[in-house]
C-alpha positions in Angstrom: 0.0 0.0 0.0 1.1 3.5 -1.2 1.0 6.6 1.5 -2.4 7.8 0.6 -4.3 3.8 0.2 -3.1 4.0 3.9 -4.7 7.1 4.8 -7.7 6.6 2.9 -8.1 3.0 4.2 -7.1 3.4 7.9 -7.5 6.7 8.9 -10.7 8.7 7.1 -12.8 9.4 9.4 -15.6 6.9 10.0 -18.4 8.1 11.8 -17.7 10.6 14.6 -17.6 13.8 13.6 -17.0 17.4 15.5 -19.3 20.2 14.3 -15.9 22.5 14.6 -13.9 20.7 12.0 -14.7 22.5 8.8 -12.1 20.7 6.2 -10.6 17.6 8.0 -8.6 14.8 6.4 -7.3 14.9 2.7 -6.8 18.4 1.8 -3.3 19.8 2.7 -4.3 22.0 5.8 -7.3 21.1 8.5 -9.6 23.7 9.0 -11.3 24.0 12.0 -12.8 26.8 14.7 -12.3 27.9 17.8 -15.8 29.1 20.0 -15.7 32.4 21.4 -14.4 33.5 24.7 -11.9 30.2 24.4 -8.5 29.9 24.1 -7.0 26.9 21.9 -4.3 24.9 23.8 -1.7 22.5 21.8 0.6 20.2 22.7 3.0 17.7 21.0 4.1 14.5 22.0 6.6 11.9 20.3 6.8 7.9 21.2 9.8 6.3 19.6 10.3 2.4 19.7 13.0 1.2 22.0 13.0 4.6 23.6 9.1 5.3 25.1 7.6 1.6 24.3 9.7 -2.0 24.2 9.8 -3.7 20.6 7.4 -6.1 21.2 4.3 -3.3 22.3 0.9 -4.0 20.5 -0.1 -1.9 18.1 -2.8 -1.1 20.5 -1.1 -0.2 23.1 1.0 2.0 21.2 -2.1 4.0 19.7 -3.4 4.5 23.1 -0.5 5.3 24.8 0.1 7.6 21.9 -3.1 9.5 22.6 -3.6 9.3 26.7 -0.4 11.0 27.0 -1.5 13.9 24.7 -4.4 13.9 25.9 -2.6 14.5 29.9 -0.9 17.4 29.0 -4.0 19.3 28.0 -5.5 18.2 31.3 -2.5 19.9 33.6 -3.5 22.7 31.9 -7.4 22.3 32.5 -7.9 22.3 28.7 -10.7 20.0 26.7 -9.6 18.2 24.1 -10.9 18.7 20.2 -8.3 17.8 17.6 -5.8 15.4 17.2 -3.0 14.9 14.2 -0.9 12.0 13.6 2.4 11.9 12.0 3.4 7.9 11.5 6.4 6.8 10.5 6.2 3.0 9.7 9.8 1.1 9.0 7.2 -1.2 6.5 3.4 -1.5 5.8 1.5 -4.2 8.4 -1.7 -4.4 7.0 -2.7 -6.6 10.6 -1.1 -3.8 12.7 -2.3 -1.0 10.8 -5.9 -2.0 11.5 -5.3 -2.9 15.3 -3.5 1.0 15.5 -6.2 2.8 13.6 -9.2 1.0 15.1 -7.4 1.5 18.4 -7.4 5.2 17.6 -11.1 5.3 16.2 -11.8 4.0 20.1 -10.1 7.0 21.9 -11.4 9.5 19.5 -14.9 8.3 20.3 -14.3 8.2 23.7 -13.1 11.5 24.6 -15.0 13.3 21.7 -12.3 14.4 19.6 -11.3 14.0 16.1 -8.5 13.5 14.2 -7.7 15.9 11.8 -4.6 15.1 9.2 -1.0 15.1 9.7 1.6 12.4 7.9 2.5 8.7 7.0 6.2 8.2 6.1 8.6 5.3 5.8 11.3 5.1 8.7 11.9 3.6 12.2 8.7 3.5 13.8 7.5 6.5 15.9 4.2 8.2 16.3 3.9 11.9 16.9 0.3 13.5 17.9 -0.8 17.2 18.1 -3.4 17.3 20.2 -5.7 20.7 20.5 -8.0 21.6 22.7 -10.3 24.7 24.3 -10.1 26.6 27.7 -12.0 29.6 28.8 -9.8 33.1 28.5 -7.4 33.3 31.1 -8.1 30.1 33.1 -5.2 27.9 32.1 -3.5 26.2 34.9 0.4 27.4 35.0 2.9 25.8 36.4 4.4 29.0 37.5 1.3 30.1 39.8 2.1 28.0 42.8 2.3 30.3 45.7 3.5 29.8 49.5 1.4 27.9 52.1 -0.4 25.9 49.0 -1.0 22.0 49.3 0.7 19.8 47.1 -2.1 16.8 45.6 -1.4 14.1 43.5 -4.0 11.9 41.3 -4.7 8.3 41.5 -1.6 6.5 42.5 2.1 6.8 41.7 5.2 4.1 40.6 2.9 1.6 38.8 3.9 2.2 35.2 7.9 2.1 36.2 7.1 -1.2 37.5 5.3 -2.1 34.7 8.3 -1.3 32.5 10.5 -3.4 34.6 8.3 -6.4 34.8 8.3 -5.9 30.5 12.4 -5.8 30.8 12.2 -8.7 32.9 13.9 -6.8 35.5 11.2 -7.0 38.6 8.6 -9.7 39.6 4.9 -9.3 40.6 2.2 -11.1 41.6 0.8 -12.8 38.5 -2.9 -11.1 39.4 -1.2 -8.0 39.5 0.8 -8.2 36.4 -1.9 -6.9 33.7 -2.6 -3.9 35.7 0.0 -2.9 36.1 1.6 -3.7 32.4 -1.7 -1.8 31.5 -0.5 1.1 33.7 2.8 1.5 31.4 1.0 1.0 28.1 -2.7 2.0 28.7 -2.3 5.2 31.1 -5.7 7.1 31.7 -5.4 10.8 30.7 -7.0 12.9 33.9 -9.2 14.8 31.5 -11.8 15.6 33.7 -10.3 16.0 36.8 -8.1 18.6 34.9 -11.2 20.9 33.6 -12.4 20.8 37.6 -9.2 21.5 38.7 -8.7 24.6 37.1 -11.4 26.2 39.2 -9.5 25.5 42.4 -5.6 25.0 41.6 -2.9 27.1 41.3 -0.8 25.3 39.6 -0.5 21.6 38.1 1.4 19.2 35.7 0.9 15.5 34.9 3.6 13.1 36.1 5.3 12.2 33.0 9.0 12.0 34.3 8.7 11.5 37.8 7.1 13.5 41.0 10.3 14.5 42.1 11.4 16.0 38.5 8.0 17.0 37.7 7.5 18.8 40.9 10.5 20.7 40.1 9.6 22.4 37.1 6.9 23.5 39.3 9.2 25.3 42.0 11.4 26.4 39.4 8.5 28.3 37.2 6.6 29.4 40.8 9.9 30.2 42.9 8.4 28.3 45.9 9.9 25.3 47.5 8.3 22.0 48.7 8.1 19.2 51.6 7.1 16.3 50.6 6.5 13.5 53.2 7.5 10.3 51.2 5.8 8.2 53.9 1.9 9.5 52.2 2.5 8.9 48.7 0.0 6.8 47.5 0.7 3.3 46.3 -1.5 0.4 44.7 -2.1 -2.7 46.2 -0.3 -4.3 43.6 2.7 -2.0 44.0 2.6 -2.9 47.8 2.8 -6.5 47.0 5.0 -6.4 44.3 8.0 -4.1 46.1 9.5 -3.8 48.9 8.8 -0.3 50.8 12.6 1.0 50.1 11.6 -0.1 46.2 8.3 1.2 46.0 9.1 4.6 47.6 12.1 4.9 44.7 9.1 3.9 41.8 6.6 6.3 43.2 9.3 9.7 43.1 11.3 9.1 40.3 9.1 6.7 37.9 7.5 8.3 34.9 4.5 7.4 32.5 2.4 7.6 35.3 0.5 10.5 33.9 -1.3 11.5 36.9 -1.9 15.3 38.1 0.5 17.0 40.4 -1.2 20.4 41.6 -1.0 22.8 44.1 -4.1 24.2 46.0 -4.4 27.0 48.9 -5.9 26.4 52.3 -8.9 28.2 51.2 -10.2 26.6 48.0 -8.8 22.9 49.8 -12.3 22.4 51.4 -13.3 22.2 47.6 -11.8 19.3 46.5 -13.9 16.4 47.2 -17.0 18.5 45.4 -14.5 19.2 42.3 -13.3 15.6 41.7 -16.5 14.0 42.9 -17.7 13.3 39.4 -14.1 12.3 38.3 -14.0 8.6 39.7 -10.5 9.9 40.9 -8.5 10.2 44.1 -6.6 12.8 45.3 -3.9 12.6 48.0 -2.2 15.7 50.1 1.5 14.7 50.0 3.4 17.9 51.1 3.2 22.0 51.2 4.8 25.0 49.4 7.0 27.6 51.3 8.9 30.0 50.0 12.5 29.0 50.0 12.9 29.0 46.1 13.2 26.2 44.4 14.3 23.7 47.2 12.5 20.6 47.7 12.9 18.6 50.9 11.7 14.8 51.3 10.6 13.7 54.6 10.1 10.3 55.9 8.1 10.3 59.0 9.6 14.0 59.9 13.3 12.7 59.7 15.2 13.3 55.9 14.9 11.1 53.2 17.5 10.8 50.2 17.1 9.1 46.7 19.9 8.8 44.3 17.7 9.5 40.9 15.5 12.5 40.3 13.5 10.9 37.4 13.6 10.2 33.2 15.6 12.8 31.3 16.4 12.6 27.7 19.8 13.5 27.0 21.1 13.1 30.5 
């Protein structure tokens, strides 16, 4: 199959469609609009093979992963998500994993009501970029650089699973074998905080999704906000199957310096913390207190039980 068979075959749009897209696939520019009094938020994510996904991935996962991670960034910034494009570079053409990628994608689309738009099939190592768009009211976007003094620091769901899941695909840790799908699904199926992030941005100061780590994630926090952190180690919040699968020294490491966990790491003040519960009670998410801001810039200090608590690694960097 040439370049365009595979578009036209795998990737035309099938039956969901936004009423905002006004020229989608197969001209050479998408046109779409924006509703008044909103602000159009964009992000770009890349997943190379051997470097964000192991060789032997499914097609499936990859798609998803592909998409829920997009997907996360526009919900640290409290955005909802419209448009998606896909640049695919395919080393050949696998009719079987073309259909199991593209159907995976249809799925996700669907699911979160957006659409995607264009963008490019070329022949090369495989990797999968996405361009994902989406709308926020004027001058609500949630900043990393708003964090202030006194706020508390809240993180969703639970944290470590997909660094565990990575090593248990490496071969390099053991689990449980009734916890192994979760938490492989945790690496390769991670659920974008969509919601939660729309709600947040009512009540936050500032947030980011867990993509490198809490400990390096938080950091870009303090850095852009010129606040500093505690964080009490001893209240991060860990699965069951992460308290089964590790020992406490092991999980503690996962939980502040694994990535992929795409959870939301915001800070909130002692006035809008009451909040909360009401905010995310419609998310079918969790959110645990783990530390405060001061006002020592950029210093973050881990706490086990009040007494200091050192790690070696400060979480995924490319390049380092």
């Amino acid at each position: 199959m040439k370049e365009f068979d595979i578009i036209g075959h795998f990737f035309q749009p099938r039956s969901y469609q936004r009423h905002d897209v006004a020229i989608g696939i197969g001209d050479d520019c998408a046109v779409t609009s924006v509703p008044e009094g909103q602000q159009l938020a964009t992000t770009t994510d890349t997943l190379v093979e051997g470097v964000h996904f192991p060789k032997e991935t499914s097609a499936r996962a990859i798609a998803h992963k592909a998409v829920a991670v997009n997907l996360s960034d526009l919900a640290a910034m409290g955005a909802e998500p419209a448009w998606v494009s896909l640049s695919l570079s395919l080393p050949h053409v696998d009719k079987d994993w073309l259909g199991e990628f593209s159907s995976t994608l249809q799925e996700l689309t669907e699911y979160y009501s957006i659409q995607l738009i264009g963008g490019d099939t070329v022949k090369g190592p495989l990797s999968i970029t996405i361009t994902a768009q989406g709308f926020l009211p004027e001058g609500q976007a949630l900043r990393r650089s708003k964090a202030k003094p006194g706020d508390w620091v809240y993180v969703t769901g639970t944290l470590g699973d997909a660094a565990l899941g990575l090593d248990l695909a490496f071969g390099q840790a053991e689990a449980p074998m009734h916890h192994k799908n979760y938490l492989l699904n945790r690496l390769n199926m991670p659920t974008p905080r969509v919601l939660a992030g729309t709600q947040l941005r009512r009540i936050a100061n500032a947030c980011i999704d867990v993509s490198d780590g809490l400990i390096s994630d938080l950091k870009h926090i303090l850095y852009a906000s010129q606040v500093g952190a505690t964080i009490h180690v001893e209240k991060l919040p860990l699965s069951e199957a992460m308290q089964e699968s590790a020992n406490e020294e092991k999980a503690l490491q996962y939980a502040l310096t694994g990535g992929d966990d795409y959870e939301l790491l915001f800070t909130i003040s002692e006035e809008q913390k009451g909040k909360l519960d009401v905010a995310l009670a419609n998310c079918n998410v969790s959110a645990t207190c783990i530390g405060q801001l001061n006002g020592t810039p950029d210093k973050l200090e881990l706490k086990y039980n009040q007494a200091p608590f050192q790690i070696d690694s400060e979480g995924f960097q490319h390049f380092a």
